[in-house]
N, CA, C and O of each residue as an XYZ file, in Angstrom:
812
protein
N     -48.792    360.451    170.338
C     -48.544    361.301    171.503
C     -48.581    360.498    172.795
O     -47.990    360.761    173.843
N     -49.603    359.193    172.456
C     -49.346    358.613    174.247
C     -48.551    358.097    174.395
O     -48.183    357.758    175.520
N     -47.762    357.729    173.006
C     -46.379    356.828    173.626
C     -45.260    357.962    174.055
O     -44.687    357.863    175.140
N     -45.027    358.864    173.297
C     -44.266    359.913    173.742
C     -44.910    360.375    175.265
O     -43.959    360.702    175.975
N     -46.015    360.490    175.891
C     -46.200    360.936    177.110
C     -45.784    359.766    178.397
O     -45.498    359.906    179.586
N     -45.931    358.416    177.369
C     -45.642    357.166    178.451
C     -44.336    357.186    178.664
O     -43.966    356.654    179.711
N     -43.323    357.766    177.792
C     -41.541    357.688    178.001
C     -41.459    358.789    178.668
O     -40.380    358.831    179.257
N     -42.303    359.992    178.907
C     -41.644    361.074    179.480
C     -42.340    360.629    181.104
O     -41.810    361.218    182.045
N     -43.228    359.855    181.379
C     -43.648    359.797    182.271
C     -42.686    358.585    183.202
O     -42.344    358.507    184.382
N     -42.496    357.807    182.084
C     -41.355    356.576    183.204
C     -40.100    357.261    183.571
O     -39.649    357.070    184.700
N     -39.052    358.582    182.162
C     -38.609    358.914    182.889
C     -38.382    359.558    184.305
O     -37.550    359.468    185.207
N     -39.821    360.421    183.982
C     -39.481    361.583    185.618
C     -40.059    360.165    186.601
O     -40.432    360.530    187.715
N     -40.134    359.240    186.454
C     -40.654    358.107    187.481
C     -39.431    357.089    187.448
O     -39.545    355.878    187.637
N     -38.446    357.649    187.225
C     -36.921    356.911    186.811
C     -36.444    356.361    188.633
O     -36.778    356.770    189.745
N     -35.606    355.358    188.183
C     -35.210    354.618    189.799
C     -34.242    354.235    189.524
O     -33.652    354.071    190.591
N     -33.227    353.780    188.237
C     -32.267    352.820    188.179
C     -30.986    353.486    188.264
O     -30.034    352.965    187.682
N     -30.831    354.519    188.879
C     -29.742    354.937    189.228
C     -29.957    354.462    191.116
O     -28.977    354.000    191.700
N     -30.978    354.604    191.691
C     -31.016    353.651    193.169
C     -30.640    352.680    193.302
O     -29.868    352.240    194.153
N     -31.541    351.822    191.792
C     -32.407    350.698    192.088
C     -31.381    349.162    191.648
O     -31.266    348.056    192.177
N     -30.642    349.954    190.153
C     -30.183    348.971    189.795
C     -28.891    350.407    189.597
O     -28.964    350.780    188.426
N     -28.300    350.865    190.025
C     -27.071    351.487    189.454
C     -25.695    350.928    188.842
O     -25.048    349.887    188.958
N     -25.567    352.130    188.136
C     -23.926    351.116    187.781
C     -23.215    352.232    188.560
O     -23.367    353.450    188.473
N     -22.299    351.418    189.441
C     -21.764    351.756    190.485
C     -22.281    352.214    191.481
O     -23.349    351.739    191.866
N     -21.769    353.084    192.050
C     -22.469    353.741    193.694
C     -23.624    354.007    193.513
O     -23.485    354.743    192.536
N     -24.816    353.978    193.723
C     -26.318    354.708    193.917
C     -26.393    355.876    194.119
O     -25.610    356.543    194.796
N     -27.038    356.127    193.736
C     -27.733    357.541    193.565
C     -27.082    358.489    195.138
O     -26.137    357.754    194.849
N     -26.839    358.996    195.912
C     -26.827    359.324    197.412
C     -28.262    360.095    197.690
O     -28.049    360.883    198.612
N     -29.360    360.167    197.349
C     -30.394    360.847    197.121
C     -31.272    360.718    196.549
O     -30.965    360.002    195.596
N     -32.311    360.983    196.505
C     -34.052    360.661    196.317
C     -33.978    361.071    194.482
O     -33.686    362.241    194.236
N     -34.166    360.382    193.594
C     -34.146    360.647    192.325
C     -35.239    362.080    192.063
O     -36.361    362.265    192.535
N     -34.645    362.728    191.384
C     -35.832    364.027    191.049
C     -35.269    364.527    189.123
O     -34.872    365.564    188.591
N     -35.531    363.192    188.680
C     -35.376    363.660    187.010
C     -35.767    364.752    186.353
O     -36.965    364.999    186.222
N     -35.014    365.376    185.962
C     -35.531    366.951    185.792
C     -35.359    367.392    184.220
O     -34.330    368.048    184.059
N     -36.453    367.102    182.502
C     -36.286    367.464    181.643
C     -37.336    368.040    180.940
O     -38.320    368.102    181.677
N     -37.560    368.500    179.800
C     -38.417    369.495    179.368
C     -38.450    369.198    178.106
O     -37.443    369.478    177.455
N     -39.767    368.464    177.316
C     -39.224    368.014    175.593
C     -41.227    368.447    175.217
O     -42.185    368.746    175.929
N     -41.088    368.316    174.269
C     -42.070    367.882    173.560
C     -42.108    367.357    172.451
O     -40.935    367.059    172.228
N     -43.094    366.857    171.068
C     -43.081    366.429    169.927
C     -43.013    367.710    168.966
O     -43.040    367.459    167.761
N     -42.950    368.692    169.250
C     -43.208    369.580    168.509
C     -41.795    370.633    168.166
O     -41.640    371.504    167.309
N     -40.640    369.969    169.535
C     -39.809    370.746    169.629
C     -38.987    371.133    168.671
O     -38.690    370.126    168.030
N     -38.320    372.328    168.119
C     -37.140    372.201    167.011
C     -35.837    372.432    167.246
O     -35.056    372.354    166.298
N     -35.338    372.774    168.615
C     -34.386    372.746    168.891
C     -34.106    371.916    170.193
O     -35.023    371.720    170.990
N     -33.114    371.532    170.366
C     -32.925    370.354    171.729
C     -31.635    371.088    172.576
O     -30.529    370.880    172.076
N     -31.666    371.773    173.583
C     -30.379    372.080    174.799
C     -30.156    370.883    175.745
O     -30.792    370.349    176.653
N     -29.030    370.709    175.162
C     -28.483    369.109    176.172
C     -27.310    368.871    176.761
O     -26.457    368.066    176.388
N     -27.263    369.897    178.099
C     -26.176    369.850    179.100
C     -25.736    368.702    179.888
O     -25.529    367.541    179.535
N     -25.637    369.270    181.032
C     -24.746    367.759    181.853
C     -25.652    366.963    182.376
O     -26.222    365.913    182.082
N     -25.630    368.072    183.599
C     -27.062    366.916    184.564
C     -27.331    368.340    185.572
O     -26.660    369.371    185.559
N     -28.501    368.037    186.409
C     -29.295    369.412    187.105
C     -28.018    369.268    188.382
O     -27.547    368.291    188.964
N     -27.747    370.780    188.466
C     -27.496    371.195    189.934
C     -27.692    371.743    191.270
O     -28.569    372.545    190.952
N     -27.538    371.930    192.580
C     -28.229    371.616    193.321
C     -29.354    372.762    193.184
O     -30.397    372.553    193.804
N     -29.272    373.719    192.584
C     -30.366    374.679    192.801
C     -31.734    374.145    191.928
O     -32.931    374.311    192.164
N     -30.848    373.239    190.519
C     -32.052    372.746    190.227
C     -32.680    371.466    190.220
O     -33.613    371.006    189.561
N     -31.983    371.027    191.063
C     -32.643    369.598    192.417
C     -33.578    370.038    193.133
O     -34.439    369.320    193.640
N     -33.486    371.608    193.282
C     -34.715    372.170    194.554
C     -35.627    372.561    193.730
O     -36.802    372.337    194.021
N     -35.214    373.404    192.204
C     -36.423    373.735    191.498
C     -37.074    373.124    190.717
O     -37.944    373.765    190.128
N     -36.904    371.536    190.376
C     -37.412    371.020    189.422
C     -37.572    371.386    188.116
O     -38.250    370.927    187.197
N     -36.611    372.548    188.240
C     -36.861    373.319    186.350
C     -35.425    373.580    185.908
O     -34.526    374.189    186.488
N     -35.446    372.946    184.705
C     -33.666    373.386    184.293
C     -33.246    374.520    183.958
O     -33.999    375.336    183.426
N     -31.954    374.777    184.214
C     -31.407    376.242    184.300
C     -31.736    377.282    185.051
O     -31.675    378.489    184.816
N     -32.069    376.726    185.923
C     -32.845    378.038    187.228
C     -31.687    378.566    188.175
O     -31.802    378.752    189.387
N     -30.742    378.741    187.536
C     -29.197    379.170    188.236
C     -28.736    380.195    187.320
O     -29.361    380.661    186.367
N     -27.326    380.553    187.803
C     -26.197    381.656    187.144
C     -25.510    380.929    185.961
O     -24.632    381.667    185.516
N     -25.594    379.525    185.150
C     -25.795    378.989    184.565
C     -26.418    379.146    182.769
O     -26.001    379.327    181.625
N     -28.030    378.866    183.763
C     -29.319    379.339    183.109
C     -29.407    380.697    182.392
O     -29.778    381.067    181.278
N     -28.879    381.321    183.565
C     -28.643    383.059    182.834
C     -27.493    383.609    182.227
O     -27.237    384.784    181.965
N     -26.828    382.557    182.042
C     -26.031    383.041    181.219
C     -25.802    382.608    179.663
O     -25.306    383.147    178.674
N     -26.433    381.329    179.965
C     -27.088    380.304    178.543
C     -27.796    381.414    178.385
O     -27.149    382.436    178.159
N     -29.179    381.501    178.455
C     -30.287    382.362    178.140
C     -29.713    383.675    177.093
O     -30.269    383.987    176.040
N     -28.250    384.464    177.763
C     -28.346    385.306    177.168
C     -26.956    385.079    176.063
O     -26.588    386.066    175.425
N     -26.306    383.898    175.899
C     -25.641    383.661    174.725
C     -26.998    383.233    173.573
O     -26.778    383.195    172.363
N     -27.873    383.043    173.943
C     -28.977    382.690    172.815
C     -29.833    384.371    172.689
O     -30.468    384.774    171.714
N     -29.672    384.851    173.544
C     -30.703    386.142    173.183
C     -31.769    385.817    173.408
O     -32.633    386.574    172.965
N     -32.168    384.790    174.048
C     -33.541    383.984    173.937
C     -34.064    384.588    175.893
O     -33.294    384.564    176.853
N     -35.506    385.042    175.914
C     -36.074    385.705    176.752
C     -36.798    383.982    177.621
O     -37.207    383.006    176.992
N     -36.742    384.116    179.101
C     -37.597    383.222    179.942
C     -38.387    382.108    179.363
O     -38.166    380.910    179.183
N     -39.430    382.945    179.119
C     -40.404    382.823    178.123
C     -40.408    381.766    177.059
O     -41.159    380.791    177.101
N     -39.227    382.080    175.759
C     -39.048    381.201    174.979
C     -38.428    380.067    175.182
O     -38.554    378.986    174.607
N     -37.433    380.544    176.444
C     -36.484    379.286    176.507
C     -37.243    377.922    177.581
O     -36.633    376.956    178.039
N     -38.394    378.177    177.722
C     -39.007    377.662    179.033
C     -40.482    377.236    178.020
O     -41.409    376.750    178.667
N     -40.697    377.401    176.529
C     -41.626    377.031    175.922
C     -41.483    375.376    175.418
O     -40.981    375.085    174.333
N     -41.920    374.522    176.226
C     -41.531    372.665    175.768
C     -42.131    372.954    174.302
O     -41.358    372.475    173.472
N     -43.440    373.681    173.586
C     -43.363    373.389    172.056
C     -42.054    374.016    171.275
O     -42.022    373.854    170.055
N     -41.214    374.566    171.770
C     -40.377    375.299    170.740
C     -38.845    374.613    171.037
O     -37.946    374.305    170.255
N     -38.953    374.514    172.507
C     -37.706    373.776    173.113
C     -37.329    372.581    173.774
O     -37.833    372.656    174.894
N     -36.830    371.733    173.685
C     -36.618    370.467    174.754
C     -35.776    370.928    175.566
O     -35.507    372.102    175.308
N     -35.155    370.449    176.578
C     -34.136    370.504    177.405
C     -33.925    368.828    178.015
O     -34.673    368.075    178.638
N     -32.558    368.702    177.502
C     -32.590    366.865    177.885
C     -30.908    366.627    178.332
O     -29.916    366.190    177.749
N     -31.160    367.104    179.524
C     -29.600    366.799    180.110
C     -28.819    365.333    180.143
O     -29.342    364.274    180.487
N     -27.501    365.508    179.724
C     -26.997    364.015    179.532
C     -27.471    362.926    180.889
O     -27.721    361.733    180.713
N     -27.536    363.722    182.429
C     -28.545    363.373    183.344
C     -29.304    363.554    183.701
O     -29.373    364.771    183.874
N     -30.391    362.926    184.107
C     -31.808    363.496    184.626
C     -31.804    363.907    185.718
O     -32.666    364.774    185.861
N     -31.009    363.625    186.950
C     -31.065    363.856    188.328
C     -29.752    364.319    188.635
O     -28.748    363.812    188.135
N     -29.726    365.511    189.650
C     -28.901    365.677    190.379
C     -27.602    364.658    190.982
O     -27.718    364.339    192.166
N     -26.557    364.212    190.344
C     -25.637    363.682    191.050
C     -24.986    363.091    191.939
O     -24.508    361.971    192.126
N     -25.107    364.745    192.823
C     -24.199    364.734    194.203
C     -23.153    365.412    193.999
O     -22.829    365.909    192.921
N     -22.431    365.487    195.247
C     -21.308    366.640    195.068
C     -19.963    365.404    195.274
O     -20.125    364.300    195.794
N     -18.496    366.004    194.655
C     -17.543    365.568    195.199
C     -16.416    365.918    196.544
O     -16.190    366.980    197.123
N     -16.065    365.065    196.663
C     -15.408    365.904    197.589
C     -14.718    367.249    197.909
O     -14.240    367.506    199.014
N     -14.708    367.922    197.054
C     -14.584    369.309    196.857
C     -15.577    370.279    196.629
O     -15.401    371.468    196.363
N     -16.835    369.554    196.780
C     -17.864    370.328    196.961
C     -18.788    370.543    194.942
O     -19.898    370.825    194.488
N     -17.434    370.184    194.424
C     -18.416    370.562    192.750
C     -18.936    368.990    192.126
O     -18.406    367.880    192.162
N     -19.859    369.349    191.717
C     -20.975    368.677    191.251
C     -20.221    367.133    190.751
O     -19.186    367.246    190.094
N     -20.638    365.974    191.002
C     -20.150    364.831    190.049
C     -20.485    364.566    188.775
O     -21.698    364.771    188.816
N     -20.183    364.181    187.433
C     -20.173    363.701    186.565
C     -21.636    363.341    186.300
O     -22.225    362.929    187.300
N     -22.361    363.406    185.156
C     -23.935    362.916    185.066
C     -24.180    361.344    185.146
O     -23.788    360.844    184.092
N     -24.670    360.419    185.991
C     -24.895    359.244    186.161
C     -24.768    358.697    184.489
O     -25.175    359.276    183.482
N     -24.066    357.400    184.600
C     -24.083    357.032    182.806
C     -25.554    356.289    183.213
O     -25.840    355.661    182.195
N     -26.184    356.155    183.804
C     -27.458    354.959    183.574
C     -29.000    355.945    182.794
O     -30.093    355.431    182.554
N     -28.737    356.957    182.624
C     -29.455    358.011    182.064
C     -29.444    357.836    180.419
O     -30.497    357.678    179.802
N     -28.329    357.874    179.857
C     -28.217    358.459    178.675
C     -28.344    356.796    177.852
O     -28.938    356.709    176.777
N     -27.714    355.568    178.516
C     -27.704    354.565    177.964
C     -29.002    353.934    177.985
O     -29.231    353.053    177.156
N     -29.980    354.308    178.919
C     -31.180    353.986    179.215
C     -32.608    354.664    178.237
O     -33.562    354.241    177.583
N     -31.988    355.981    178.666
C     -32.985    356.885    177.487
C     -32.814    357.476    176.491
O     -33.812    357.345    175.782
N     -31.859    358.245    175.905
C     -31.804    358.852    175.202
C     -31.887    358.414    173.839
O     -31.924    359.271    172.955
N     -31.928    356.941    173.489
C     -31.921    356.753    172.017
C     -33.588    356.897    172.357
O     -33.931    358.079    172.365
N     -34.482    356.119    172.585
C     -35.689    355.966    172.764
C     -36.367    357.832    172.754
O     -37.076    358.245    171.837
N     -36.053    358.473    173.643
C     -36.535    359.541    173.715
C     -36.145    360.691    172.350
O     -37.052    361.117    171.635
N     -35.029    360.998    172.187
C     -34.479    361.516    170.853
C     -35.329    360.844    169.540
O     -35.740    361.584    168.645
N     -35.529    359.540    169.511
C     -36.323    358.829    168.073
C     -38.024    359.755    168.323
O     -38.825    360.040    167.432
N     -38.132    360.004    169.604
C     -39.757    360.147    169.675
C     -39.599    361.770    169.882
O     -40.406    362.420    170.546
N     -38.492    362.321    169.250
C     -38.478    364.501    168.909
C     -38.166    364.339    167.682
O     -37.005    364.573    167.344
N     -39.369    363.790    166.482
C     -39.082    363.810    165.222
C     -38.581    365.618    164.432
O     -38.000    365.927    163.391
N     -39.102    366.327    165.437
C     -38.617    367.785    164.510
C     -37.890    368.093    165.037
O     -37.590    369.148    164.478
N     -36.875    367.893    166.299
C     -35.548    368.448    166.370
C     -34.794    369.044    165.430
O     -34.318    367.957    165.103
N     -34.243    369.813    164.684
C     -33.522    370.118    163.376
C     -32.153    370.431    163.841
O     -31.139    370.352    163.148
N     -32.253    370.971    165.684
C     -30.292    371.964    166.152
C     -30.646    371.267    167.499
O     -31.602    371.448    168.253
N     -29.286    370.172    167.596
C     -29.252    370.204    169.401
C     -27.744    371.523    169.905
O     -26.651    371.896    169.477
N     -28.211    371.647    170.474
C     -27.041    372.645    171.334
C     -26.188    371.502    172.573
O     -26.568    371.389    173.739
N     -25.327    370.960    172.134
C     -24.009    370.284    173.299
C     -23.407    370.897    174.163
O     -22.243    371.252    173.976
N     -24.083    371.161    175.327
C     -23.131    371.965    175.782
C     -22.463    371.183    177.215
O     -23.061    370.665    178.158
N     -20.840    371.344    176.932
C     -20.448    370.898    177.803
C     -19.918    369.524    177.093
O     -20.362    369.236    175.982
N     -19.112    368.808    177.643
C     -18.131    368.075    177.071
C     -19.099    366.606    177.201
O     -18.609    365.793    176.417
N     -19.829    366.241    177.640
C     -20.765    364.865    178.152
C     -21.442    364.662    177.092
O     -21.611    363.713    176.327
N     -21.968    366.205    177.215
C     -22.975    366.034    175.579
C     -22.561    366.154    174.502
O     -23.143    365.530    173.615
N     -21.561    366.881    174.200
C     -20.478    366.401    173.265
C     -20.031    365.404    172.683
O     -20.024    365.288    171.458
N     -19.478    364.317    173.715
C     -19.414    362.622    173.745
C     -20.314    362.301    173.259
O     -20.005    361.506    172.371
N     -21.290    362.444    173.305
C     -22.864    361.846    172.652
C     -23.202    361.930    171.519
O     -23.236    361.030    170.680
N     -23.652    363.710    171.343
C     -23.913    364.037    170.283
C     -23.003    363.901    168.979
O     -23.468    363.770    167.846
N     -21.935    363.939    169.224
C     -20.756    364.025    168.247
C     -20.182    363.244    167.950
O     -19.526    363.213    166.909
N     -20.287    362.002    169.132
C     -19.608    360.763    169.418
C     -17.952    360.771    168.469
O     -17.041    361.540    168.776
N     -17.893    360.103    167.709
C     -16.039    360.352    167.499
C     -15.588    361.418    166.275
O     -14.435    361.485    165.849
N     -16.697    362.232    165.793
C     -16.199    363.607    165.140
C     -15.850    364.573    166.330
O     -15.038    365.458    166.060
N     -16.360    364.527    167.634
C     -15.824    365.295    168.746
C     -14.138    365.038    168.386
O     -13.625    364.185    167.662
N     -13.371    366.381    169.379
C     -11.909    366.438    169.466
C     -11.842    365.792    170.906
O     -12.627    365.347    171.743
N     -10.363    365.995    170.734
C     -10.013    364.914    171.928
C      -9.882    365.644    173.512
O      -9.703    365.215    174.652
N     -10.101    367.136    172.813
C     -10.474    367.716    174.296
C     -11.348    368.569    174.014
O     -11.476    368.848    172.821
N     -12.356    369.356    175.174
C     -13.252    371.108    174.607
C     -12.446    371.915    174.070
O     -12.956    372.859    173.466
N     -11.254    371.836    174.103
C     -10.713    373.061    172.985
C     -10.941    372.837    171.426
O     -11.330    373.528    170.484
N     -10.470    371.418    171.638
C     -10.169    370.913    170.282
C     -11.661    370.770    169.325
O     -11.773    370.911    168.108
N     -12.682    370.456    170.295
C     -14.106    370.179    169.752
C     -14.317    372.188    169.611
O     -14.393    372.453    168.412
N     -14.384    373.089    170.213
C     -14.933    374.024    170.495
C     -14.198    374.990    168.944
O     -14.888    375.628    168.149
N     -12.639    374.827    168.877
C     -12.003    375.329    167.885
C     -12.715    375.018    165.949
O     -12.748    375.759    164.967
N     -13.183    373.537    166.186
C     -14.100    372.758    165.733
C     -15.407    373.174    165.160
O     -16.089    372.646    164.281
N     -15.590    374.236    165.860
C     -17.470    374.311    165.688
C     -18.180    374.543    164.233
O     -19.188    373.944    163.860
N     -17.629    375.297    163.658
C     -18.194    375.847    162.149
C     -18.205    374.151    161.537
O     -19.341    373.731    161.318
N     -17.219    373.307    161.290
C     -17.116    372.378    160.807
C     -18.403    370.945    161.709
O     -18.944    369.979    161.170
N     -18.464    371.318    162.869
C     -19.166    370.187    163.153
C     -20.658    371.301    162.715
O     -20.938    370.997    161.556
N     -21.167    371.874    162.972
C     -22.253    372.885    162.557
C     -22.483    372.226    160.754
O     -23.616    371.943    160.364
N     -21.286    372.068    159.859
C     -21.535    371.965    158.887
C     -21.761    370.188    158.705
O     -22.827    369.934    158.145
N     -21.158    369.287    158.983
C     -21.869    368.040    159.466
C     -22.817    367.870    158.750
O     -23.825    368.531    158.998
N     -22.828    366.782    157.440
C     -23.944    366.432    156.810
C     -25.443    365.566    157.976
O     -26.104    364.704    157.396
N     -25.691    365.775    158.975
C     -25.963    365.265    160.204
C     -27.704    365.431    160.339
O     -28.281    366.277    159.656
N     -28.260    364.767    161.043
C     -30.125    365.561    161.366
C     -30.320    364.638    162.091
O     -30.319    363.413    161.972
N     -30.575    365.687    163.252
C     -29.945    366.744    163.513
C     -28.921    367.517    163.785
O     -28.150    367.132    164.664
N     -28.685    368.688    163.155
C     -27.250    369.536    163.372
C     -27.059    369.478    164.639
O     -28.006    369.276    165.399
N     -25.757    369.652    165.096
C     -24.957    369.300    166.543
C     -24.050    371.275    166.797
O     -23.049    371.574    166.146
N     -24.255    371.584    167.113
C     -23.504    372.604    167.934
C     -22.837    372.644    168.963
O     -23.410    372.479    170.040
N     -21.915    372.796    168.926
C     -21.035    372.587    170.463
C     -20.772    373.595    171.080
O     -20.073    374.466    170.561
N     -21.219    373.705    172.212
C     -20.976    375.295    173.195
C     -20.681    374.934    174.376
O     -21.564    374.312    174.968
N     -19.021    375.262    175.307
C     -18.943    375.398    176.343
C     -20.072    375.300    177.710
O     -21.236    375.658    177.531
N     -19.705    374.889    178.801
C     -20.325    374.678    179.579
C     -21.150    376.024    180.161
O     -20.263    375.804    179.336
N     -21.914    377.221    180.709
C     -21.330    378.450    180.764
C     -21.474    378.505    182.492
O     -22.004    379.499    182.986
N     -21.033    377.514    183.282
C     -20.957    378.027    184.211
C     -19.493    378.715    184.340
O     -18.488    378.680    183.630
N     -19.903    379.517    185.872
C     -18.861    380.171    186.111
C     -17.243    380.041    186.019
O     -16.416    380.892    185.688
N     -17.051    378.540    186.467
C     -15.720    377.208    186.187
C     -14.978    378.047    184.670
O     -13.850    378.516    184.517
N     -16.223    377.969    183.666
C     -15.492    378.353    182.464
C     -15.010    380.043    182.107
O     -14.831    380.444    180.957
N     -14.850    380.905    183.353
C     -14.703    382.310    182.700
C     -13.308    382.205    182.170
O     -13.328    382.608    181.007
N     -12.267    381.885    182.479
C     -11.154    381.660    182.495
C     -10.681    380.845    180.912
O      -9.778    380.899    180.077
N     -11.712    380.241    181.128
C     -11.877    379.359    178.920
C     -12.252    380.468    178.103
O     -11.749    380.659    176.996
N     -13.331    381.383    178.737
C     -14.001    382.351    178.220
C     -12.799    383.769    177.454
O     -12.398    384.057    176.326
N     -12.624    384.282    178.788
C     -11.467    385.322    179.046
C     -10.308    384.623    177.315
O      -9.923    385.461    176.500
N     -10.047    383.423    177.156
C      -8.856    383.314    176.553
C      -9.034    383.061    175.157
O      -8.179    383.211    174.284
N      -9.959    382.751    175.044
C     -10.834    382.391    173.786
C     -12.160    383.433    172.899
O     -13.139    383.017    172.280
N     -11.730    384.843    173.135
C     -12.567    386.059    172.809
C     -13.192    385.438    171.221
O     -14.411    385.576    171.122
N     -12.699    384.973    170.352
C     -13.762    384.614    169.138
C     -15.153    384.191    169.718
O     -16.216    384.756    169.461
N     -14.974    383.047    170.586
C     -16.106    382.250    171.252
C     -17.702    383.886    171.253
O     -18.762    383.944    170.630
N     -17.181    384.681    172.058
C     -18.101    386.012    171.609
C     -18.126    386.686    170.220
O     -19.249    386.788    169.725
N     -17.077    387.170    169.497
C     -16.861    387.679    168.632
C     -17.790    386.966    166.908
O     -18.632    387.294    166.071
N     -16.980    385.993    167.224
C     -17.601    385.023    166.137
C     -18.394    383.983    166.527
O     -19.543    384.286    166.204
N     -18.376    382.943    167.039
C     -19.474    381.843    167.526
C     -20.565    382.289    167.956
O     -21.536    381.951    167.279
N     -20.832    383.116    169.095
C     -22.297    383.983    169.420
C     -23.371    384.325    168.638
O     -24.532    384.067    168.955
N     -22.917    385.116    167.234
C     -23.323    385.688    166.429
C     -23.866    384.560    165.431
O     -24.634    385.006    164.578
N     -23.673    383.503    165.386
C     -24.137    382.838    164.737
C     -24.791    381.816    165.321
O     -25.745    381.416    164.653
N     -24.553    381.104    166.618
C     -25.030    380.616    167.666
C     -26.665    381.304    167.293
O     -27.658    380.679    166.920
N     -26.528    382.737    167.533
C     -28.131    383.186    167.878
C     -29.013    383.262    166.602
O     -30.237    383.200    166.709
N     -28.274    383.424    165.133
C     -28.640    383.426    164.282
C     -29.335    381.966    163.766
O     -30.318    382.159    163.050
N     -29.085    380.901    163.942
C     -29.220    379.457    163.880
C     -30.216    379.194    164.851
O     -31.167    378.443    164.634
N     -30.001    379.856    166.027
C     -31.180    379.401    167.242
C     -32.430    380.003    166.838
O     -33.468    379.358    166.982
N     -32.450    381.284    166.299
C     -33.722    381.879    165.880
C     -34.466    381.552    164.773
O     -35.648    381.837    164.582
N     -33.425    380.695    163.762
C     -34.198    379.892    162.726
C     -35.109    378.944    163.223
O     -36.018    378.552    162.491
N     -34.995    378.549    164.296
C     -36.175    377.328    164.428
C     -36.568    377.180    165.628
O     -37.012    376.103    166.024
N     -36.416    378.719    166.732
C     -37.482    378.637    167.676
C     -38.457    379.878    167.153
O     -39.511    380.125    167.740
């Protein structure tokens, strides 16, 4: 447990997106923002925090959050329990915005830095949830499709993935995606229903 508390502690004490970045620096005060424990059995692993949760230090504390929350059926409570859940965004810190005001891409110095190290030390993970195309790249690395349709059309088959941990792939759910949502009605019909059925096996 102290080595697992010493990696969660250098991350939220993370600098090398300032310090040593690849490419532009950080534009802003690092505030690594994730949620794991050793005990966890399921892992949610989105993009990177946005600005609301740059201010709250807690992931998913947006229109986001609540809308994840209720494709899982999963109450505050559970989804906010580190023994039952991790939360390990492909970035730890807030970004920055682009010139159009929406969020940039999750720093790559995050995922190449931590995530093998941290993932080896969540021996009971059994379901990560991908959500969003970053974590996708990761988790799935080249069984992913060559776009979110193609990965998302995908899902039963990557779900079945002789793999451990199982990989699930779920859309991003911010607002950006109603329009993916709207056109793609199985995504509720069929994926949901089993989405929550799988999530409740092992929180």
């Amino acid at each position: 447990m102290s080595d697992f508390n010493a990696i969660l502690s250098a991350i939220r004490h993370c600098r090398i997106c300032v310090e040593t970045p690849r490419g532009r620096p950080l534009p802003h005060e690092p505030r690594p923002v994730l949620r794991a424990s050793t005990t966890a059995r399921l892992a949610i692993c989105g993009q990177a925090p946005g600005t609301r949760v740059h201010r709250s230090g807690k992931p998913f504390t947006d229109p986001s959050g609540d809308r994840l929350r209720s494709w899982l059926n999963m109450t505050p409570e559970t989804f906010y329990d580190e023994a039952r859940v991790a939360i390990v965004p492909m970035g730890f810190c807030f970004p920055g915005l682009d010139a159009k005001g929406g969020d940039l891409p999750p720093r790559r110095e995050c995922a190449a830095r931590w995530h093998p190290e941290l993932f080896s030390a969540l021996p009971n993970v059994e379901l990560i949830l991908a959500v969003g195309a970053y974590a996708q790249a990761f988790h799935l690395g080249s069984a992913r499709g060559k776009t979110l349709q193609e990965t998302m059309l995908n899902w039963r088959a990557h779900l079945k993935e002789p793999r451990s941990p199982r990989v699930f792939p779920l859309p991003h759910p911010s607002w950006r995606n109603n329009a993916w949502l709207k056109k793609n009605p199985w995504f509720e019909d069929e994926l949901l229903p089993i989405l929550r059925r799988e999530v409740s096996k092992v929180v």
